[in-house]
C-alpha positions as CSV (number, residue, x, y, z in Angstrom):
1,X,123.8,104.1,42.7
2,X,123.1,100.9,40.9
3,X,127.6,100.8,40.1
4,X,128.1,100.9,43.6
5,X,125.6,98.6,44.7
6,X,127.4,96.0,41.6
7,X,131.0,97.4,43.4
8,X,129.2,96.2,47.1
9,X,128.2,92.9,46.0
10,X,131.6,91.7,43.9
11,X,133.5,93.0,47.2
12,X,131.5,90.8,49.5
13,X,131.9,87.8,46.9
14,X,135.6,88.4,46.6
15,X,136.6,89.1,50.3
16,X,140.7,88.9,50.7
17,X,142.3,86.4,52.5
18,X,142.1,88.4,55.8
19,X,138.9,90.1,55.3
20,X,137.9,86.6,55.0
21,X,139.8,85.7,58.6
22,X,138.2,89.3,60.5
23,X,134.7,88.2,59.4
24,X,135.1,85.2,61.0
25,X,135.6,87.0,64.0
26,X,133.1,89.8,63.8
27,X,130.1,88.0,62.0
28,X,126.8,86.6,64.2
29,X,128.1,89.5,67.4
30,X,130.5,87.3,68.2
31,X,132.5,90.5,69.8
32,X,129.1,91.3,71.1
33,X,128.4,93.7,68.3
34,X,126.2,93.9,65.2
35,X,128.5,93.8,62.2
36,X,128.2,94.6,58.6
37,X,130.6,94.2,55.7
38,X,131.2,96.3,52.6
39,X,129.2,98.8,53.9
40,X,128.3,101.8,51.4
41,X,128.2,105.2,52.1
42,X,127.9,108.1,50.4
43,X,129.2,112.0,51.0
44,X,128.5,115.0,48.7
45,X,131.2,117.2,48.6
46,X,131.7,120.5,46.8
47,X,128.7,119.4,45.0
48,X,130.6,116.2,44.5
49,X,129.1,112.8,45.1
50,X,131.6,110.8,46.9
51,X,131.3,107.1,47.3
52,X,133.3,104.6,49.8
53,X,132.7,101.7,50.6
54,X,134.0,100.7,54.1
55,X,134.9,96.6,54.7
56,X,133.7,96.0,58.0
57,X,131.1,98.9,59.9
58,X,129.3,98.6,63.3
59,X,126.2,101.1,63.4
60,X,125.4,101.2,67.1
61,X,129.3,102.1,67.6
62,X,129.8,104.1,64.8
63,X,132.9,102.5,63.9
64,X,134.6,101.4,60.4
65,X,136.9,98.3,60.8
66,X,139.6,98.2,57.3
67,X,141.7,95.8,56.2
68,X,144.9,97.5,54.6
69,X,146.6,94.8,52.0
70,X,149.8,95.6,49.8
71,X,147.7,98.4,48.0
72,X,147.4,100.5,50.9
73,X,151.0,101.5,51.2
74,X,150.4,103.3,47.6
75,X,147.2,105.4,49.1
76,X,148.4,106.6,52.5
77,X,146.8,110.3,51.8
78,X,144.0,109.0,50.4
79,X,142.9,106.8,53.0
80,X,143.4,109.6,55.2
81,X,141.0,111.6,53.6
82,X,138.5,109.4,53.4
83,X,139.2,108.7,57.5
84,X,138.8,112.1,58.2
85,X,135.4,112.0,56.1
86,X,134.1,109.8,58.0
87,X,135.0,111.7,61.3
88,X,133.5,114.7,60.3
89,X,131.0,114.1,57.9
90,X,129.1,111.2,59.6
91,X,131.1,111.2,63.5
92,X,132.6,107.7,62.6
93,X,135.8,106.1,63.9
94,X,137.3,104.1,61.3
95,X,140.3,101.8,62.6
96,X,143.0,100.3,60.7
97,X,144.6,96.5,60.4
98,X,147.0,95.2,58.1
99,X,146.6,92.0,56.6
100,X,150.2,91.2,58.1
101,X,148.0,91.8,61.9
102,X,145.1,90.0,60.9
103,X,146.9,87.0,60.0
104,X,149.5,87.2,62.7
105,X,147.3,87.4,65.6
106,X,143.5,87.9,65.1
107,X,143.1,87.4,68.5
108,X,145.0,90.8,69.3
109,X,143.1,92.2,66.4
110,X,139.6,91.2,68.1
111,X,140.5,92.2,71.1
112,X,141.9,96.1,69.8
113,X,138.1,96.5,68.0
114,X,135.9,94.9,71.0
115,X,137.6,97.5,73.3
116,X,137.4,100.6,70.4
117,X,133.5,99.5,70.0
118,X,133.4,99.4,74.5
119,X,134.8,103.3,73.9
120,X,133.0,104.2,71.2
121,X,130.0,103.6,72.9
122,X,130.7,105.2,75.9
123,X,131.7,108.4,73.8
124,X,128.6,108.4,72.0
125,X,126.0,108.4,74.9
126,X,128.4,109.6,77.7
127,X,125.2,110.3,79.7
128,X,124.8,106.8,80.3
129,X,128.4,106.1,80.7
130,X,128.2,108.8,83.8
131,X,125.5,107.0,85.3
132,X,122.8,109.5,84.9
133,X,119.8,108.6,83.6
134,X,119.9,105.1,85.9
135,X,116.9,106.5,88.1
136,X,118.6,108.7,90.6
């Protein structure tokens, strides 16, 4: 654990450009949501220990928030895979942003993850979102 901790902390030091530009958005709630960034997590697999490490997560939502640079057009499958991990293994969402969309229009990219954390919270305790619970 102690490599990926080492991995963690030279990821948050070294943020991209448009990491950089997102955490300005998403650090301090400013979407109204508790953010983290280079978030760790760990899946066993086949016996496997699997490590990613996701760039932005939101634990009340359960919802990762990546930044896909040049890198990412090489790793389509993989990224997949470890999307779909984090569907099934652990039930969260994880979203994807190019750094062409982040720098282009952070705004639009805000907005797109304030309304997937609105859903994603209404998915995840849909007995509030149906109004039970509310005394009556």
């Amino acid at each position: 654990m102690l490599e990926i901790t080492k991995r963690v902390r030279s990821f948050r030091k070294d943020m991209t450009g448009a990491e950089t530009i997102v955490w300005g958005a998403l650090r301090n709630n400013r979407t109204g949501f508790k953010f983290v960034r280079e978030k760790p997590f760990r899946f066993t697999h086949e016996g496997k220990e699997i490590h990613f490490i996701a760039d932005f997560y939101c634990k009340e939502c359960k919802l990762i928030v990546e930044i896909d640079g040049d890198i990412h057009n090489r790793q389509e499958q993989y990224d997949e895979i470890r999307s779909l991990f984090f569907i099934y293994e652990k039930d969260i969402k994880c979203i994807r942003f190019t750094n062409n969309e982040v720098t282009s229009s952070i705004e639009l990219v805000t907005d797109t993850i304030k309304k997937e954390c609105s859903n994603r919270i209404s998915f995840l305790s849909p007995s509030t979102a149906c109004g039970e619970g509310a005394g009556g």
